[in-house]
N, C-alpha and C positions, 0 to 999 in steps of 0.2 A: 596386404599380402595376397599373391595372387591364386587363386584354386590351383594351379599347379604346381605350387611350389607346398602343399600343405598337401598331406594324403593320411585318411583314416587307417589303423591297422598295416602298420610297417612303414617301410621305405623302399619298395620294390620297382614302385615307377618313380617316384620323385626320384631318385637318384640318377636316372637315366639322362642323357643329354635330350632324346626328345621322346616325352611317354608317348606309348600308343594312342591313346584320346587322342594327342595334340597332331598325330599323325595321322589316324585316323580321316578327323576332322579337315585335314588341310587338304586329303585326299579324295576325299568324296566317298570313301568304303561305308559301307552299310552296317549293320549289325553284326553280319553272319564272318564278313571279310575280319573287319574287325575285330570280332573275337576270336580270329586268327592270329591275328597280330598280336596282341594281347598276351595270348597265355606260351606264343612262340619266343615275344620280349621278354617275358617275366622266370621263363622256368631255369634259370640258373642262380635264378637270386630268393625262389619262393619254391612249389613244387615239384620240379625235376620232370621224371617220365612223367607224372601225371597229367602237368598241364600239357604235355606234348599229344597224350591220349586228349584231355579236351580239345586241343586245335586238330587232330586226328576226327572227332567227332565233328564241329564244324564243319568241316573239310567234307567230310561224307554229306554233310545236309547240304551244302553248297552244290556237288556232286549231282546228288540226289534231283535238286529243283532243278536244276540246269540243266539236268538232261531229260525234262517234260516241263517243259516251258506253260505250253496248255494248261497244265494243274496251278500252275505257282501264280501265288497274284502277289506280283508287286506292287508297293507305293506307286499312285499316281506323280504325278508332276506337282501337282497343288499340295499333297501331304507333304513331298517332302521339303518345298520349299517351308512348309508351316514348320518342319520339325529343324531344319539349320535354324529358324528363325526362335525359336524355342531355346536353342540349344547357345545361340550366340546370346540372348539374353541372359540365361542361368534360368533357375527356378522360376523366377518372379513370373517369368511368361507363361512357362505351364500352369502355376495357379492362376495366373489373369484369363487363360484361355481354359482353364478346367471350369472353374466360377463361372464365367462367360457361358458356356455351355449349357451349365445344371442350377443358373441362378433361380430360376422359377423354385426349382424344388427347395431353393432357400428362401424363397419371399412366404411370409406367414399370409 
């Protein structure tokens, strides 16, 4: 079964024709865009005004950074090709690349 056809805690995206993740992801949106999409897709079938106020909050950090470019550090080129590359594997990559990392601190 595929991860998106399986979702912890309701049925808010899996019932969707295409979840936010899978949009997201096909998209190129970041986190911040993202979690735009996200609580914009979900709030007639989970929180209502709420999550409109979270995509309302996004929307203002997005806002925010964009308009003082100078302050905001974006991912390089190289993070983010690591994080698609993370992210199309599943977990298994993040622990091979967390381990990788901090193996010293695990060799006795």
């Amino acid at each position: 079964m595929s991860a998106l056809e399986q979702q912890i805690g309701g049925t808010h995206y899996k019932d969707m024709p295409i979840q936010p993740a899978e949009y997201n992801q096909k998209n190129g949106l970041g986190f911040i865009e993202g979690s735009v999409v996200k609580y914009v897709s979900r709030l007639k079938n989970k929180n209502g005004i709420q999550d409109l106020k979270k995509a309302r909050h996004f929307l203002d950090l997005l806002i925010e950074m964009e308009s003082k470019p100078e302050e905001t550090v974006w991912p390089t080129k190289e993070q983010e090709e690591r994080t698609k590359a993370i992210m199309q594997n599943g977990n298994d990559g993040l622990i091979y690349r967390v381990v990788e990392k901090y193996q010293d601190d695990f060799e006795e």
